[in-house]
C-alpha positions as CSV (number, residue, x, y, z in Angstrom):
1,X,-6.3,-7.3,-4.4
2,X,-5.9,-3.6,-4.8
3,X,-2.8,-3.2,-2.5
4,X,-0.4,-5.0,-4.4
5,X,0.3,-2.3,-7.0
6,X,1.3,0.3,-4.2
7,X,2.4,-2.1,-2.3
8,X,5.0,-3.6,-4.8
9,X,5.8,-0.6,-7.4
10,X,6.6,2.4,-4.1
11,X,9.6,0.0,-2.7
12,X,10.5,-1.0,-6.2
13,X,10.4,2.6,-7.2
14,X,12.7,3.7,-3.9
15,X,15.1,0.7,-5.3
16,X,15.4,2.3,-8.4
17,X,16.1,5.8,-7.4
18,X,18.9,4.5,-5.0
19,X,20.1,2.4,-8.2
20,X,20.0,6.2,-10.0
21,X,22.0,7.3,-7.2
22,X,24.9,4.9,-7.0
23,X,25.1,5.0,-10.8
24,X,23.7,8.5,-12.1
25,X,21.8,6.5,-14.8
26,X,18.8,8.7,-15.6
27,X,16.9,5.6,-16.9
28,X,16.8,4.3,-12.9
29,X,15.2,7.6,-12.1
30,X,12.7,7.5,-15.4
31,X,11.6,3.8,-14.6
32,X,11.1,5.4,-11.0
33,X,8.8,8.1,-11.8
34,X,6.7,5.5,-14.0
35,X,6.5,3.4,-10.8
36,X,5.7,6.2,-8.4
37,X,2.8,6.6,-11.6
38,X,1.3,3.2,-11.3
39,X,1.7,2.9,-7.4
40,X,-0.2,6.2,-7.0
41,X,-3.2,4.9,-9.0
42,X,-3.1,2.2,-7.6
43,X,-2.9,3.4,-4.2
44,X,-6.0,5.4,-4.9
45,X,-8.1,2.3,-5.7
46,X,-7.1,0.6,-3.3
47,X,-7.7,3.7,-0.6
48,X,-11.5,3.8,-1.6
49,X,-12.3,0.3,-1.2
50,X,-10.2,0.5,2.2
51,X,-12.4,2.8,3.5
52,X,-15.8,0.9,2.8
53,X,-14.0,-2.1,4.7
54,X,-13.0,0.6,6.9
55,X,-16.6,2.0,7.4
56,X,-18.0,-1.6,8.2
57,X,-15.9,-2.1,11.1
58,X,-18.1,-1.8,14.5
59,X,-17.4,1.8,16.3
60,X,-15.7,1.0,19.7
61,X,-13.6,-1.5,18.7
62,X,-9.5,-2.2,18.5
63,X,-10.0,-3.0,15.0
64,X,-11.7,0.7,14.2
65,X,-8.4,2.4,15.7
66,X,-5.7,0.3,14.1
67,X,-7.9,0.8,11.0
68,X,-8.0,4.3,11.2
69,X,-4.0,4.3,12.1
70,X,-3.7,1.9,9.1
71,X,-5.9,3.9,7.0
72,X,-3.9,7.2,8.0
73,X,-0.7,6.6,7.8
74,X,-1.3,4.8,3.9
75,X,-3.4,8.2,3.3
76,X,0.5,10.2,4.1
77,X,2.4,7.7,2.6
78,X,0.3,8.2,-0.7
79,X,0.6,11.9,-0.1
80,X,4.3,11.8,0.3
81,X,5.1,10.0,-2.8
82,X,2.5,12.4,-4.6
83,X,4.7,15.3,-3.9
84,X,7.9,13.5,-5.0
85,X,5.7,12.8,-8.3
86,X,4.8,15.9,-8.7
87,X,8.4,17.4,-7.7
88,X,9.9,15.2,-10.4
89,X,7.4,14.6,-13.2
90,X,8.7,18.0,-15.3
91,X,12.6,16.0,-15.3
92,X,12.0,12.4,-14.6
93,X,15.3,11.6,-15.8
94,X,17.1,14.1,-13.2
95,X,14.4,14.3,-10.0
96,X,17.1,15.5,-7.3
97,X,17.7,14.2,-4.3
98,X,14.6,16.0,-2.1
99,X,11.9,13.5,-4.2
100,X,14.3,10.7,-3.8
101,X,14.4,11.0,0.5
102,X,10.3,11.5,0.4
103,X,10.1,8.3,-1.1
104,X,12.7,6.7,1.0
105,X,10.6,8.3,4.4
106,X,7.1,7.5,2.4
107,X,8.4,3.9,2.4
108,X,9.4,3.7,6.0
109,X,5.8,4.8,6.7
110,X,4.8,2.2,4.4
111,X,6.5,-0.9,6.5
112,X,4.4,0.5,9.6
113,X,0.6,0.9,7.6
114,X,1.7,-2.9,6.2
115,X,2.4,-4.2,9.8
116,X,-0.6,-2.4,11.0
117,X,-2.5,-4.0,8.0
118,X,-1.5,-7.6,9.2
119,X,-2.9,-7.2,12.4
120,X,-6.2,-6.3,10.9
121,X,-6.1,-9.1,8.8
122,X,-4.2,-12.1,10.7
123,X,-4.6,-10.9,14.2
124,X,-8.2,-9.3,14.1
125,X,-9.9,-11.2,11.5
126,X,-10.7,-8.0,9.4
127,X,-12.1,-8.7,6.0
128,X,-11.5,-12.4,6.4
129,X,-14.8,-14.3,5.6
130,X,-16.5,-15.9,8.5
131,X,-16.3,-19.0,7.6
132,X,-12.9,-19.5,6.3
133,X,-10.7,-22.2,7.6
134,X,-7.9,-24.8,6.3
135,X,-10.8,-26.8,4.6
136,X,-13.4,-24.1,3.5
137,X,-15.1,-24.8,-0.1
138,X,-13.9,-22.6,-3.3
139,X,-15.4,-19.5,-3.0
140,X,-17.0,-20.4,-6.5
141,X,-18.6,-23.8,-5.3
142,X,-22.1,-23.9,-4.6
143,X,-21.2,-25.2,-0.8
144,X,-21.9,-23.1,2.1
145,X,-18.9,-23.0,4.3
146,X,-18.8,-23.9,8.1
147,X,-16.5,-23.1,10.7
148,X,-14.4,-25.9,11.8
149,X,-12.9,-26.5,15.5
């Protein structure tokens, strides 16, 4: 549950700086940095309970490399918007334009890690409980559940 912060405040915080560029309204860029904030913390969370999922994958297997190509490329994307934190947080309100294109590049990364994440999830069964299907029990029911057809 971890991934949404990154996942929803980095885009939301390259929206903003392109807003702070078509209108050179410093509060874009402020709201920006505070994103960048929150999405970095978050990012951070969600990067150490990745790796124990990560670490439970069987060695040898497709699911280990796209991991570690999932795992790597949300590592630089982290990294990337770090920089443009760090590059900005002494003048939120007027980052310049080289913390603005990290984040834009950071977020491109981002679309690849997400697709990457997909196919650990929906194509690899990654994570996913084994015996999940379209009628599994609540997860809070006392019923064990079985895998259908």
């Amino acid at each position: 549950m971890l991934i949404v912060f990154p996942l929803g405040l980095f885009p939301l915080a390259v929206i903003f700086d392109l807003l702070f560029l078509k209108t050179d309204n410093s509060h874009w860029a402020d709201i920006s940095f505070w994103l960048i904030t929150g999405g970095l913390i978050g990012g951070l969370a969600a990067a150490f309970f990745g790796a124990i999922d990560w670490w439970a994958i069987p060695a040898g297997t497709r699911a280990k490399r796209i991991g570690l190509w999932h795992g790597s490329i949300n590592v630089l994307v982290t990294a990337l918007f770090a920089i443009s934190w760090w590059m900005r947080h002494e003048t939120p309100t007027n980052p310049g334009r080289v913390p603005i294109y990290l984040g834009i590049v950071a977020l491109v990364f981002a679309l690849v890690a997400a697709w990457l994440g997909g196919e650990l999830i929906y194509r690899l069964n990654v994570a996913v409980d084994e015996g999940a299907n379209l009628n599994a029990p609540s997860s809070l029911s006392d019923e064990s559940p079985t895998r259908q057809g």
